[in-house]
C-alpha positions as CSV (number, residue, x, y, z in Angstrom):
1,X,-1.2,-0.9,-74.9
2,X,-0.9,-3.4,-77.9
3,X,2.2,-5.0,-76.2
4,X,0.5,-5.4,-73.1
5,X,-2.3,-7.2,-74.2
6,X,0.0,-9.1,-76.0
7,X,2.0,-10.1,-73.0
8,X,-1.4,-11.2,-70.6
9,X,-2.7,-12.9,-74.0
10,X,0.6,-15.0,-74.1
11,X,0.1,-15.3,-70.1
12,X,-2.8,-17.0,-70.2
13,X,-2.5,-18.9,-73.4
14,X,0.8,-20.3,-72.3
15,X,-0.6,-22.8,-69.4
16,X,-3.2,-24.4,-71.4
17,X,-1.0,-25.1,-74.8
18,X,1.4,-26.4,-72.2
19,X,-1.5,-28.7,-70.2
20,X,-2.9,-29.9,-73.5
21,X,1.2,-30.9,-74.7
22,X,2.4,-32.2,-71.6
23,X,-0.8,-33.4,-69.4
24,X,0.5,-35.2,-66.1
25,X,-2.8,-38.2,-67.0
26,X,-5.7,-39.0,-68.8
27,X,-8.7,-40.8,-67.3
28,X,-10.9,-43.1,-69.6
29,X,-13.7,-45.8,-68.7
30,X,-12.9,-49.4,-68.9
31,X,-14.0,-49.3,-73.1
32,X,-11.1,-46.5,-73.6
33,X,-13.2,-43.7,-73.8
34,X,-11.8,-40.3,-72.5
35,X,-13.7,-39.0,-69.5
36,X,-13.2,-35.7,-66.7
37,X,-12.2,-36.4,-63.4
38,X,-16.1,-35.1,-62.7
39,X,-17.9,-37.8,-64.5
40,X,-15.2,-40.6,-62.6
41,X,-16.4,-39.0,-59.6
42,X,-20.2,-38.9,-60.4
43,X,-20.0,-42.9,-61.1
44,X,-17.8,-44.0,-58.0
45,X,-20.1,-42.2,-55.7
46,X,-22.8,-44.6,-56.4
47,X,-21.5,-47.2,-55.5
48,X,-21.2,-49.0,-51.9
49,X,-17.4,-50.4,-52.2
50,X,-14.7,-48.3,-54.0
51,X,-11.4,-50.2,-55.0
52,X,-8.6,-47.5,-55.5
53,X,-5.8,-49.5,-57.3
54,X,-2.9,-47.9,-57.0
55,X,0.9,-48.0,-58.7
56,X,2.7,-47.5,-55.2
57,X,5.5,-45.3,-56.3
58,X,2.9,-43.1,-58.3
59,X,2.8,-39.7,-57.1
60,X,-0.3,-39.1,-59.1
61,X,-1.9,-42.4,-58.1
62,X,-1.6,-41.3,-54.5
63,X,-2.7,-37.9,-55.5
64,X,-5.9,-38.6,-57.2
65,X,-7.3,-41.4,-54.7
66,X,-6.3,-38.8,-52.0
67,X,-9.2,-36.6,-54.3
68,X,-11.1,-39.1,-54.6
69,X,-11.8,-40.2,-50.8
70,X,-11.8,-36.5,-50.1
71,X,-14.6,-35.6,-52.6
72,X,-16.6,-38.5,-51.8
73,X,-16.6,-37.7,-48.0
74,X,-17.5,-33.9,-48.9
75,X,-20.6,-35.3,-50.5
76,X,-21.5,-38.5,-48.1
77,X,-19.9,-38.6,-44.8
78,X,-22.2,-40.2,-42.6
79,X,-21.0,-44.2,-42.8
80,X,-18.4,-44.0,-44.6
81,X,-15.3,-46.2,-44.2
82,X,-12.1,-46.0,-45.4
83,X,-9.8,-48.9,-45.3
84,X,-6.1,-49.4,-46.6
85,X,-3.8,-52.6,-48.0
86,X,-1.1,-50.9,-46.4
87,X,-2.1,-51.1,-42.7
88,X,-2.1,-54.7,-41.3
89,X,-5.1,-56.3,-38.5
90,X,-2.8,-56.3,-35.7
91,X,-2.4,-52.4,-35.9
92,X,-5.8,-51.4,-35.8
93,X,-5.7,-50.2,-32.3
94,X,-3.1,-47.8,-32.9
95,X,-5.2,-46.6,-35.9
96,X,-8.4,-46.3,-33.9
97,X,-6.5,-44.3,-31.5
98,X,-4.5,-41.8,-34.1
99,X,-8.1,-41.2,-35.9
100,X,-10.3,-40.8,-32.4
101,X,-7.2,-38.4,-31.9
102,X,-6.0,-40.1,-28.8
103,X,-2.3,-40.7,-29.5
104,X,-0.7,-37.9,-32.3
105,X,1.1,-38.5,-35.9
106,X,4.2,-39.1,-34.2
107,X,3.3,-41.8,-31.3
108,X,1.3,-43.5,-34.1
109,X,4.1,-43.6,-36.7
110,X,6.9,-44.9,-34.0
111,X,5.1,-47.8,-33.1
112,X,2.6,-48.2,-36.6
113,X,4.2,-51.2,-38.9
114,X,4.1,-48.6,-41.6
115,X,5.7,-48.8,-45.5
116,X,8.3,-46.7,-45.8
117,X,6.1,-44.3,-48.0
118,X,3.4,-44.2,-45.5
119,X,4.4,-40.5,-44.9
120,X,4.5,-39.0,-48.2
121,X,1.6,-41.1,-49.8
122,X,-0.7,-42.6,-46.9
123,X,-0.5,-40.2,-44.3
124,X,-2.8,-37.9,-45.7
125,X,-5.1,-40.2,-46.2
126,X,-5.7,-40.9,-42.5
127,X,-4.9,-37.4,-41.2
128,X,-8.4,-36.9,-43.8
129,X,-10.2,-39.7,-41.9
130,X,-9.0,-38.4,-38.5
131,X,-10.0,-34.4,-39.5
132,X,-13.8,-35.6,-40.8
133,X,-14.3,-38.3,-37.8
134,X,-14.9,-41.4,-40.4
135,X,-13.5,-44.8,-38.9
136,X,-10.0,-45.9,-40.8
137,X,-9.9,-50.1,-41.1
138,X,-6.1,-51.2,-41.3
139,X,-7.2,-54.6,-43.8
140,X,-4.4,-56.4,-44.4
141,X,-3.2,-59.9,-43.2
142,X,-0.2,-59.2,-40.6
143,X,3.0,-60.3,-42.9
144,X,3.8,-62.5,-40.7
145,X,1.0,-64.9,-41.6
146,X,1.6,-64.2,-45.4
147,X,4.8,-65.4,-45.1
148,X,4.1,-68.4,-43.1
149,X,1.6,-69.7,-45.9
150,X,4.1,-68.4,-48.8
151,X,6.1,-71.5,-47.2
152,X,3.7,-73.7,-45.9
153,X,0.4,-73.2,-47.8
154,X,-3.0,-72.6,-46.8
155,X,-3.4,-75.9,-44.7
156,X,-0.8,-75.0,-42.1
157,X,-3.2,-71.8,-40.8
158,X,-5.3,-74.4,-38.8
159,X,-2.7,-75.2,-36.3
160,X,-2.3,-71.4,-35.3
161,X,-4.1,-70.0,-32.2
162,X,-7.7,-68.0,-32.0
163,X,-6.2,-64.9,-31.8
164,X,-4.4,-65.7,-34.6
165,X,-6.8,-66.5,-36.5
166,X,-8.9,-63.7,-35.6
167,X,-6.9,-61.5,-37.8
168,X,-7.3,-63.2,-41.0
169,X,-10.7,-64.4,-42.8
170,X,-12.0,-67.0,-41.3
171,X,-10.8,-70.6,-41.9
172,X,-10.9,-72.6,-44.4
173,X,-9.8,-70.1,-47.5
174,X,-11.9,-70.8,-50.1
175,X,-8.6,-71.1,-52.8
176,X,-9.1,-71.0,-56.6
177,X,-6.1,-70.4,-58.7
178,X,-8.1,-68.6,-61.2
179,X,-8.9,-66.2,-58.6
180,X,-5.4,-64.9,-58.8
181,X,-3.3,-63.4,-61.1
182,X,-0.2,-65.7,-60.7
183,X,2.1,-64.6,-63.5
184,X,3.6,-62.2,-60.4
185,X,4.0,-64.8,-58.4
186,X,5.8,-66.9,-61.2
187,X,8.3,-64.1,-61.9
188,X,8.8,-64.1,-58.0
189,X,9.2,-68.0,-58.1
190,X,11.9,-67.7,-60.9
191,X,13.8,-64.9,-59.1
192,X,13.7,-67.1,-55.7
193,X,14.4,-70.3,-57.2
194,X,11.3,-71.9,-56.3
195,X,9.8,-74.3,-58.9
196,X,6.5,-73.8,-57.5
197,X,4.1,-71.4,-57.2
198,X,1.2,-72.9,-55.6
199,X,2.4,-71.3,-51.6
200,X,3.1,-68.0,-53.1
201,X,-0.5,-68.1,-54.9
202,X,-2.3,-69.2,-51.6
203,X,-0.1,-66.5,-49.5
204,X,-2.1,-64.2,-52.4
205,X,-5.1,-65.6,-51.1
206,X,-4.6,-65.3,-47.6
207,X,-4.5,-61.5,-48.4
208,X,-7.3,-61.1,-50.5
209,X,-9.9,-63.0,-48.8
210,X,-8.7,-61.1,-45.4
211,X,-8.6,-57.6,-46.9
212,X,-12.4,-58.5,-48.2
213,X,-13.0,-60.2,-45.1
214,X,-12.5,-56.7,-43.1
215,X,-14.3,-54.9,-45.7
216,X,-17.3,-57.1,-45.3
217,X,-17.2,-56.7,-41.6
218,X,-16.6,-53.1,-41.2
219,X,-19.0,-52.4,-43.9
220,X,-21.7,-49.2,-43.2
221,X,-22.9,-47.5,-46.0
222,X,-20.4,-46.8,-48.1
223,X,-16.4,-48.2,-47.8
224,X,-13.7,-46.9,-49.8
225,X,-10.5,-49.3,-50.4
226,X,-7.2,-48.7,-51.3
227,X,-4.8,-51.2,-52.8
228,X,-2.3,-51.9,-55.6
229,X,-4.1,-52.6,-58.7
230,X,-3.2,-55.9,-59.2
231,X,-5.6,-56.5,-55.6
232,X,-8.8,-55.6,-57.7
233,X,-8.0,-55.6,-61.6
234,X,-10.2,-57.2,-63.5
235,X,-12.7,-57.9,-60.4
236,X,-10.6,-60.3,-59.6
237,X,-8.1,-60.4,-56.0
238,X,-10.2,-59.1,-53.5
239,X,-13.5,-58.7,-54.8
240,X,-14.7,-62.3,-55.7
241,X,-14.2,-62.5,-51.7
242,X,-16.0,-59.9,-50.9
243,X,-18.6,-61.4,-53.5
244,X,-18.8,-64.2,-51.1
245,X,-18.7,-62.3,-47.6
246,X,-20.7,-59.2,-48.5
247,X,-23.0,-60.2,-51.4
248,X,-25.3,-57.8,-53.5
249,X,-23.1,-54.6,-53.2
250,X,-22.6,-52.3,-56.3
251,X,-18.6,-52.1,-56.6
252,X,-17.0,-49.3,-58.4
253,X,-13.0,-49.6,-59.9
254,X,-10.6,-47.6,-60.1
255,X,-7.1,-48.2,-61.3
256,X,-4.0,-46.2,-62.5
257,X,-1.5,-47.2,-65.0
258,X,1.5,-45.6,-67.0
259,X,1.6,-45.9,-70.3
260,X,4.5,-44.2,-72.9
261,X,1.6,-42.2,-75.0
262,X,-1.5,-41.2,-72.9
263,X,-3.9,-39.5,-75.8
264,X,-5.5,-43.3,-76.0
265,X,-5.7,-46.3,-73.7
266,X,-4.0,-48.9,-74.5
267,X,-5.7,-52.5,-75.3
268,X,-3.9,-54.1,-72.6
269,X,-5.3,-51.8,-70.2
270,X,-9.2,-52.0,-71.6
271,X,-11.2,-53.4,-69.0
272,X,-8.9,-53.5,-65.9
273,X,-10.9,-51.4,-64.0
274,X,-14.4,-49.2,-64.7
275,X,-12.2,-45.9,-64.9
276,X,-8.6,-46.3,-65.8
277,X,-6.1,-43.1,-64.5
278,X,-3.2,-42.9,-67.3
279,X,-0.3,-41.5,-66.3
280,X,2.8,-41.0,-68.5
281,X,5.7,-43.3,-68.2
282,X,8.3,-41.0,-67.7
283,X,6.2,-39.4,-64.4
284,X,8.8,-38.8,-61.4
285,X,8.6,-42.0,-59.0
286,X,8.6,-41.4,-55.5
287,X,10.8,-44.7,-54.8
């Protein structure tokens, strides 16, 4: 009898020591401070935009916005939007028409411009928005456009045609340097051999202003975002445009970062976002 309740002791002792050692991430609030995934929750819900910043080859990024935009639609449904970085303008059609259940997963993803994670990480995401009815906004400039003012700048949008133009914010781009984080874009300019980085700054631009730009305009009661961190860090990338085209909303962050020691946040990460996800570097990468 001893043995045995030595051996169900050990059972369930075993899987907490283990959780406690080895947790897959920690979530703390933009000061550093440790929080449950409960309280996160509890704050994001009040607000009208969500910004998910994600590491894209982050399993548990994807797994925890995934929670997120499923918990929040449990508790408020009824004009909520979701809306996704990785889906361009030009595709919304085909998203309308996977969601609304008109064409299936497979129609979708053979004709979708879709990364090449979209089934493992974004997917489920959608097949969510399709399975509650909530409307699904692909937000993204078409890359197309991106590149065009990576080479050309900003300026050279004004000769494209109305259609064109109709998938992007509207014209002129207000264009602030200090709106964007450029280091990226330096490192990019340096591996390119480009001694500038003005066009890859502006090309930044372009796809901030028009994800916020689709936001804005797609906006109900609530709208949940997803999109690499470095899109909404430090309030900055999209949300100074939304600032501009959809004043006066209460905006809630989110990001997630790795780190080598979870059990604290590191200073670097203070303040990137209003709840930080901390995820240990040596976390399997899913590309």
């Amino acid at each position: 009898m001893r043995n045995t309740l030595l051996t169900i002791l050990i059972c369930l002792v075993a899987p907490i020591t283990n959780a406690q050692e080895k947790p897959a991430y920690r979530i703390f609030t933009a000061e550093g401070e440790n929080v449950d995934y409960g309280t996160m929750l509890k704050a994001v819900s009040k607000a009208d935009v969500v910004f998910i910043g994600e590491t894209h080859n982050c399993p548990i990024a994807h797994w925890i916005e995934y929670e997120i935009i499923s918990d929040i639609a449990d508790r408020h449904s009824k004009g909520l939007v979701i809306g996704a970085e990785m889906l361009e303008t030009d595709n919304q059609l085909l998203v309308d028409e996977y969601v609304t259940g008109l064409i299936s997963s497979d129609r979708f993803e053979s004709e979708a411009k879709l990364w090449d994670n979209h089934y493992t990480d974004y997917a489920p995401v959608l097949y969510l928005a399709r399975e509650k009815g909530l409307r699904f906004i692909a937000t993204n400039v078409p890359r197309r456009y991106a590149s065009y003012v990576k080479d050309n700048g900003l300026e050279a949008l004004n000769g494209l045609s109305d259609d064109a133009k109709a998938l992007m914010a509207p014209l002129p781009i207000e264009y602030d340097e200090s709106m964007q984080d450029n280091g990226m874009f330096a490192f990019m300019n340096m591996m390119s051999g480009h001694d500038s980085q003005s066009h890859y700054a502006q090309a930044q631009a372009l796809k901030d202003a028009t994800m916020a730009w689709f936001i804005a305009k797609n906006f109900e009661r609530r709208f949940i975002h997803i999109n690499g961190n470095f899109h909404s860090d430090n309030n900055g990338g999209i949300i100074p445009y939304l600032n501009i085209y959809l004043p006066g909303k209460h905006i809630a962050t989110v990001c997630c970062v790795r780190q080598e020691e979870i059990s604290r946040l590191d200073k670097e990460n203070q303040y990137r976002a209003d709840f930080i996800v901390c995820v240990p570097e040596e976390m399997t990468m899913t590309f």
